[in-house]
C-alpha positions as CSV (number, residue, x, y, z in Angstrom):
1,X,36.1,-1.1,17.7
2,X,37.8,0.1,20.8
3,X,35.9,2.0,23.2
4,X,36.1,5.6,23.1
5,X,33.1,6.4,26.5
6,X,34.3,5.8,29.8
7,X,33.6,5.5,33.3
8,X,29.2,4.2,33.6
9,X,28.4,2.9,30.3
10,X,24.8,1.3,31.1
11,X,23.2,0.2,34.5
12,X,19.8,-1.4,35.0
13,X,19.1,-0.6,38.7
14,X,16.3,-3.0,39.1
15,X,18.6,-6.0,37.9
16,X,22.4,-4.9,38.8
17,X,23.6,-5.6,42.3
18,X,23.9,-2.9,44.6
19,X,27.6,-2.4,46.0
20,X,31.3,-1.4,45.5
21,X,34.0,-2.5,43.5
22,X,37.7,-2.1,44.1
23,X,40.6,-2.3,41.6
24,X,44.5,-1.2,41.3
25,X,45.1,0.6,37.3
26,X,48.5,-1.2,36.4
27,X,51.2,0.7,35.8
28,X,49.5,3.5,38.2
29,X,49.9,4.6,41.8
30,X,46.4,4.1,43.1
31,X,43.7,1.5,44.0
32,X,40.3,2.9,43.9
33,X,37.1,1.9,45.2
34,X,34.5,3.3,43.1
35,X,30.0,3.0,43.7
36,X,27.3,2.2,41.0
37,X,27.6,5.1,39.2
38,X,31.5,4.8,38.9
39,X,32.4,7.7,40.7
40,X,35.3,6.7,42.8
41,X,34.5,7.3,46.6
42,X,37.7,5.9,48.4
43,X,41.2,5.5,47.7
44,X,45.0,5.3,48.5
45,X,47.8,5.9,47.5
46,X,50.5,3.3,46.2
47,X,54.3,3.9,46.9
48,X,55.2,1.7,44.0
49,X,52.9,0.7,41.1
50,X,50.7,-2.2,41.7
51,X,52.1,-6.1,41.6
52,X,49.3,-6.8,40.3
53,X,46.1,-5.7,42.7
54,X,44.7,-4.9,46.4
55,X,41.8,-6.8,48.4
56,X,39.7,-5.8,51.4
57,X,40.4,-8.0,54.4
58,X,37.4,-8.5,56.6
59,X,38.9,-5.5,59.0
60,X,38.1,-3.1,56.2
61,X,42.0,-2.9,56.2
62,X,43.4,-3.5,52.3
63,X,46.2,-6.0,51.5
64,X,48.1,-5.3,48.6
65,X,51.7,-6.1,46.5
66,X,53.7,-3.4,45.1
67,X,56.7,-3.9,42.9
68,X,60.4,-3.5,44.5
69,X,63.0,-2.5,41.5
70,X,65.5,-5.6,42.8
71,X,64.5,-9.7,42.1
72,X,64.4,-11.5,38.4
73,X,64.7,-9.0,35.7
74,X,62.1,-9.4,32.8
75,X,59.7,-11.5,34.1
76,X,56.1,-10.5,34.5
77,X,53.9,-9.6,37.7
78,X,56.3,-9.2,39.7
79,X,55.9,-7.9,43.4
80,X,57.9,-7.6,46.3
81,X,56.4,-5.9,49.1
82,X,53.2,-6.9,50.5
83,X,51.6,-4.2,52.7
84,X,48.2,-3.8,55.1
85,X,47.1,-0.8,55.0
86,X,44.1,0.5,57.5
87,X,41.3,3.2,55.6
88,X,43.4,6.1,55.9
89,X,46.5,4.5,54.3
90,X,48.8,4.1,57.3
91,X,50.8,0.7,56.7
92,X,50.2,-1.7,59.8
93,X,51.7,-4.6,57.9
94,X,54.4,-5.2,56.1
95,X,57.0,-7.7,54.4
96,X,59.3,-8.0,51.9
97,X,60.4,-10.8,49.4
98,X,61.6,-9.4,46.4
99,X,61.0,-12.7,44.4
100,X,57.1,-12.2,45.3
101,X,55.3,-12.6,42.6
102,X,51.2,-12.3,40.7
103,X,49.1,-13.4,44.2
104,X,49.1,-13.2,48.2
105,X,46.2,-14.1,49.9
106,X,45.3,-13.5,54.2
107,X,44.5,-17.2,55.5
108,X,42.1,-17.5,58.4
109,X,45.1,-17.9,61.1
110,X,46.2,-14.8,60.7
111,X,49.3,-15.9,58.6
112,X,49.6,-14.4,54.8
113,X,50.3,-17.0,51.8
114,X,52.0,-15.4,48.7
115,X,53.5,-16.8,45.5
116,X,57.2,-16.7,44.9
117,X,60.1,-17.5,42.3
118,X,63.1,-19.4,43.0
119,X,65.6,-20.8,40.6
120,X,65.2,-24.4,39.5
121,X,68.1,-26.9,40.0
122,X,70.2,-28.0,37.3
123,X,69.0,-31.5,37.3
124,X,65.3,-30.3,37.6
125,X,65.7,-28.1,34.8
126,X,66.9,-30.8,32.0
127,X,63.5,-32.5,32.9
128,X,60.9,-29.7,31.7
129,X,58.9,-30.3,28.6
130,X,57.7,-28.0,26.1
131,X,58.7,-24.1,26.1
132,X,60.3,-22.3,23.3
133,X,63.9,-23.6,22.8
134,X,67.0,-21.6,23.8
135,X,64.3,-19.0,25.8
136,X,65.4,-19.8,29.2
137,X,65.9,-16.7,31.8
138,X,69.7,-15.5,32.0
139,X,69.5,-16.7,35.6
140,X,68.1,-20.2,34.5
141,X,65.2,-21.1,34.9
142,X,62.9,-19.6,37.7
143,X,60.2,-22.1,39.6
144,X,57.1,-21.3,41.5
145,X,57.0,-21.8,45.4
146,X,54.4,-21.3,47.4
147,X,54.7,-19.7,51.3
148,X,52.8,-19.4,54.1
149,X,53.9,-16.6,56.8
150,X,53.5,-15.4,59.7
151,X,53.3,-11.8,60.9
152,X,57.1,-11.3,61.2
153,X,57.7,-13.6,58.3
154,X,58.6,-16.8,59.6
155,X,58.1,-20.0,57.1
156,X,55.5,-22.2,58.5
157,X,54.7,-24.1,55.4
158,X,56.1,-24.5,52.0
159,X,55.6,-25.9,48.6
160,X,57.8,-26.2,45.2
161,X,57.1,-27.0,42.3
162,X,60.4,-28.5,41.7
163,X,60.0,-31.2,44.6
164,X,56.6,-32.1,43.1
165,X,56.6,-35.2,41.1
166,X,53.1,-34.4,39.4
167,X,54.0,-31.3,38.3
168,X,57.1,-32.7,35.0
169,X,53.9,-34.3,33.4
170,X,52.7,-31.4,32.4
171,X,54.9,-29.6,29.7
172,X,54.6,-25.6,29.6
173,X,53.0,-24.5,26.2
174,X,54.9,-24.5,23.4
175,X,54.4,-21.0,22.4
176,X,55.5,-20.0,25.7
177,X,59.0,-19.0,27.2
178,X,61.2,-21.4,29.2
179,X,62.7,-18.8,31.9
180,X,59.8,-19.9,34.2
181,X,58.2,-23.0,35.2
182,X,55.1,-22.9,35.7
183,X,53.6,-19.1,35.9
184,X,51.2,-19.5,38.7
185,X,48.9,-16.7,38.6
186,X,46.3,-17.5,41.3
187,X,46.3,-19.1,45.0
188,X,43.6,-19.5,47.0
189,X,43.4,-21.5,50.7
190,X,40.4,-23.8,50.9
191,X,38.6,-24.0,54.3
192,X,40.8,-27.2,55.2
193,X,44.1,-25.6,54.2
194,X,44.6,-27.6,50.7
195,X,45.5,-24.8,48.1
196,X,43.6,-24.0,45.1
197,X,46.4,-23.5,42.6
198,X,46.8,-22.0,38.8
199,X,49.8,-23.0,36.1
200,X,48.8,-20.3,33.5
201,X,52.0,-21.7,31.2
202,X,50.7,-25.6,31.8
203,X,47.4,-24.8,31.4
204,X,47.0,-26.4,34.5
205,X,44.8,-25.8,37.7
206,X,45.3,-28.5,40.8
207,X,44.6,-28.7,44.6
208,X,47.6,-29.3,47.0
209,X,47.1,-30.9,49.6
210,X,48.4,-29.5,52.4
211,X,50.3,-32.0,54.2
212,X,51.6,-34.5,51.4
213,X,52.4,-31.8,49.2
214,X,50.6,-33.9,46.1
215,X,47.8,-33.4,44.2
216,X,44.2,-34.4,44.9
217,X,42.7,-32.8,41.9
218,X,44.0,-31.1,38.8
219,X,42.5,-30.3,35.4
220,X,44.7,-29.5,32.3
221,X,42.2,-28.7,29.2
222,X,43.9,-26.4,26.4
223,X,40.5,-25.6,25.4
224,X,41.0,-22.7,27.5
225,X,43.8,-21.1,26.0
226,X,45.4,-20.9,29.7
227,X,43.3,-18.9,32.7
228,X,43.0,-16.7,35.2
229,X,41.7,-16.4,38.7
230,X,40.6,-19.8,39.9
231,X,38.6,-19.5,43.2
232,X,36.7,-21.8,44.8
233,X,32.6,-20.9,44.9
234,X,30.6,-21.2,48.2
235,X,28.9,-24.0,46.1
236,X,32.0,-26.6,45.6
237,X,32.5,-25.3,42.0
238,X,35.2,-23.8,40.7
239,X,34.9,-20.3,38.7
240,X,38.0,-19.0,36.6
241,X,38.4,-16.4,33.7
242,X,39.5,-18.7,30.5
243,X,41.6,-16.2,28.8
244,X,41.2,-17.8,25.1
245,X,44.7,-17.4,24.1
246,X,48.5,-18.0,26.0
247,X,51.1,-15.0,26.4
248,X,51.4,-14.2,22.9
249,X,47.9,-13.5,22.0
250,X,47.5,-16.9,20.3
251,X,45.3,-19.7,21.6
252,X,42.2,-21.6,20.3
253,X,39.4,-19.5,20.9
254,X,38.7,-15.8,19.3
255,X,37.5,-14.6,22.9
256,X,37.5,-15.0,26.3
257,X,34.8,-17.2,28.6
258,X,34.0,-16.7,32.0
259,X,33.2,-20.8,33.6
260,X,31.7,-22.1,36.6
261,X,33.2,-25.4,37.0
262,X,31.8,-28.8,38.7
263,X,35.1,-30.5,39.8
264,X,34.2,-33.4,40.3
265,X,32.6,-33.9,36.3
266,X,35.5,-31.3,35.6
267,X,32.5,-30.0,33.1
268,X,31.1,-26.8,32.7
269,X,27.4,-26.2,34.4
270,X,27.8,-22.1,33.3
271,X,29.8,-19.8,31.7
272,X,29.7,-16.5,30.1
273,X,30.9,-15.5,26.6
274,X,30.7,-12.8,24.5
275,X,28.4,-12.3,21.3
276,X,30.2,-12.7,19.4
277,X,32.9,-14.1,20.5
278,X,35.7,-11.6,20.1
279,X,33.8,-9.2,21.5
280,X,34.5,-10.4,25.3
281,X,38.3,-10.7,25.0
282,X,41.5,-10.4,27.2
283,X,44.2,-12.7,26.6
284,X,45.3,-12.0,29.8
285,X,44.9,-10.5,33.5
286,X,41.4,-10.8,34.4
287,X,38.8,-12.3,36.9
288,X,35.1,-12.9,37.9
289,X,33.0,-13.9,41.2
290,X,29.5,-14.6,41.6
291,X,28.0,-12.3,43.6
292,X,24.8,-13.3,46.7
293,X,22.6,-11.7,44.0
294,X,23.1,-14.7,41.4
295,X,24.5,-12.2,39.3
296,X,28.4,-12.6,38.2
297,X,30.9,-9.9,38.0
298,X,33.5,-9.5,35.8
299,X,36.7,-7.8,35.0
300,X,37.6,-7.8,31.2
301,X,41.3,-6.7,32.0
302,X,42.9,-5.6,29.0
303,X,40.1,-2.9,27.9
304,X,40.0,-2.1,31.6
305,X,36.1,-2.8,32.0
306,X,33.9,-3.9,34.9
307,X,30.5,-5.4,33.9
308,X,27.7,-7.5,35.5
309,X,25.5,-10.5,34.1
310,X,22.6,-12.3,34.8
311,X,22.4,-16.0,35.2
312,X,21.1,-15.8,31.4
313,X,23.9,-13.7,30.2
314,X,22.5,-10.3,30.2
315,X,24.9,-7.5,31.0
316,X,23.1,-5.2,33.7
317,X,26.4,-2.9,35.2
318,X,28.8,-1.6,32.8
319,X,31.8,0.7,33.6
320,X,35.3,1.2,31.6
321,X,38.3,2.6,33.5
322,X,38.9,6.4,32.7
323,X,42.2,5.8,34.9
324,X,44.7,6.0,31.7
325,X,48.4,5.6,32.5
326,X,50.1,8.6,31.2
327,X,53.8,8.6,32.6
328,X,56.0,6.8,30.3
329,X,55.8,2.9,31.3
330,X,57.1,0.3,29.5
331,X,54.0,-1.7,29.0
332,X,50.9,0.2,30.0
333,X,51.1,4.1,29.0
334,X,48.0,4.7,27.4
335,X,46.3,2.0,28.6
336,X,43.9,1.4,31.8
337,X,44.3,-2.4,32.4
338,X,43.4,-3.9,35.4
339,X,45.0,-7.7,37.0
340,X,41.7,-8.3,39.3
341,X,39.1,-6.0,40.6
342,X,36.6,-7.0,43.8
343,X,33.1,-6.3,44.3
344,X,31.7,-5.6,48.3
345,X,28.3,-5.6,49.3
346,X,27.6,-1.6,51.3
347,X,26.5,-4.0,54.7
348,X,29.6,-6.0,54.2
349,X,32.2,-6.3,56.7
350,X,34.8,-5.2,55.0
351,X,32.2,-1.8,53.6
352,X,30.0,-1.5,56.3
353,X,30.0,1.9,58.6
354,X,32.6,3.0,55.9
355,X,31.0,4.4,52.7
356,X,26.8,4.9,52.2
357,X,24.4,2.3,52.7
358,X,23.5,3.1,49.2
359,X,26.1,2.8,46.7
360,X,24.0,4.9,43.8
């Protein structure tokens, strides 16, 4: 049954985590922070809606995408114009790709990394497995690069898919479309500069390493039914959403799981499902973290919910977006989905001196 309460469902104050939790309503013109008891207590203003979420940089200054009307027509997440805005909203920062696309991420330099289309060659094209026949793009078919920037937007790194030997052993789903190869959804830079990268359509997750452009690590298990949100833990695992199902809907499981992954045994040593199973699902968007307390938190996109569990499972935060889209959109009227949502401790760098010590 779909959930007719919004906003604080349930909270157990002796077991949740005290703190704050930002997210971006897609399809809206806002990213709120909100505190415990879901009231929101900062936000700004988007020019654009959302492509896909904002982040706090340690500065306290946000970094979001927002979605330009030129680039690819029809395919999903799209961006365009990364901005850094300070608390008030004034933009300090600011650059535009309009083939940006799902994630962007500030690297420790200084520099900004960001995900990007760019069409395929013709030869490169005739050697992709799997897709649905006859459903490439008008343009062709569009490829995944990866960029790192500097401030006034000069390349200093760059990697393609398409020059990536690795990557045409791993044929996109067959359920999926072919007008892009490989949907990469999540980027992350690891403290050495490899990247922590996601293929949703390959059901594929790998680490680049940064200067021969290969592989060091990569996992491809359909037993996820494609994912979301692959970070790196402060522990050396790996933590994704497992959507349970590709971009139709369909996929192998009848709910989503939340895993903490050992790379190196590429097995599971947690995760987090529903009871039952269908209960927890989005079949896509979505994320989780651990949080300092033990505790995880995750987004449930789809429904547009924010909850918290214990190491054993038990949900001790609740909260489901009231922030309903109501101008006509073609995907999300009525709806309040989220891409990713981010949780920051009151004494955190990013927080601190800026909202209450207590976040009740």
């Amino acid at each position: 049954m779909l959930n007719v309460k919004t906003g604080l469902i349930q909270c157990d104050e002796a077991r949740a985590t005290p703190g704050y939790r930002i997210f971006s309503p897609l399809g809206a013109l806002n990213t709120f922070i909100i505190n415990m008891a879901g009231e929101v207590v900062h936000s700004w203003d988007l020019p654009f809606e959302p492509g896909n979420y904002g982040y706090l940089l340690p500065n306290g200054n946000m970094l979001s995408a927002v979605r330009t009307p030129d680039g690819p027509r029809g395919l999903p997440a799209k961006g365009g114009l990364m901005q850094e805005r300070d608390w008030d909203g004034k933009v300090l920062w600011e650059f535009q790709d309009d083939l940006q696309h799902h994630d962007f991420r500030r690297c420790k330099n200084g520099n900004t990394l960001y995900l990007r289309w760019e069409l395929l060659k013709e030869e490169s094209e005739k050697r992709i497995q799997g897709g649905l026949a006859g459903s490439e793009h008008d343009d062709g078919i569009w490829g995944d690069v990866i960029r790192e920037i500097e401030a006034d937007g000069t390349v200093v790194w760059e990697w393609r898919a398409e020059d990536c030997e690795e990557m045409y052993s791993f044929p996109i789903n067959p359920m999926c479309p072919r007008h892009e190869w490989c949907h990469a959804n999540s980027i992350t830079q690891l403290n050495n500069g490899d990247v922590l990268i996601n293929f949703r359509y390959n059901h594929l997750m790998a680490i680049i390493d940064r200067k021969t452009k290969e592989f060091k690590w990569h996992l491809c298990d359909y037993a996820y039914g494609q994912q979301h949100s692959v970070y790196m833990m402060e522990n050396g695992n790996i933590m994704f959403f497992a959507n349970g199902a590709n971009v139709l809907g369909v996929g192998p499981e009848a709910g989503s799981r939340v895993i903490e992954l050992n790379p190196e045994s590429k097995q599971a040593v947690w995760q987090y499902a529903g009871k039952p199973s269908f209960s927890f699902f989005s079949w896509f968007i979505s994320n989780a973290e651990r949080l300092a307390s033990g505790n995880t938190s995750i987004l449930e996109g789809i429904k547009g919910r924010l909850f918290e569990v214990t190491p054993e499972g038990k949900i001790v935060w609740e909260y489901i977006s009231p922030h309903v889209v109501t101008n006509e959109h073609p995907m999300y009227t009525g709806a309040n989905c989220m891409f990713r949502s981010y949780y920051y401790t009151p004494d955190s760098i990013e927080i601190a001196g800026r909202l209450p010590a207590n976040p009740w």
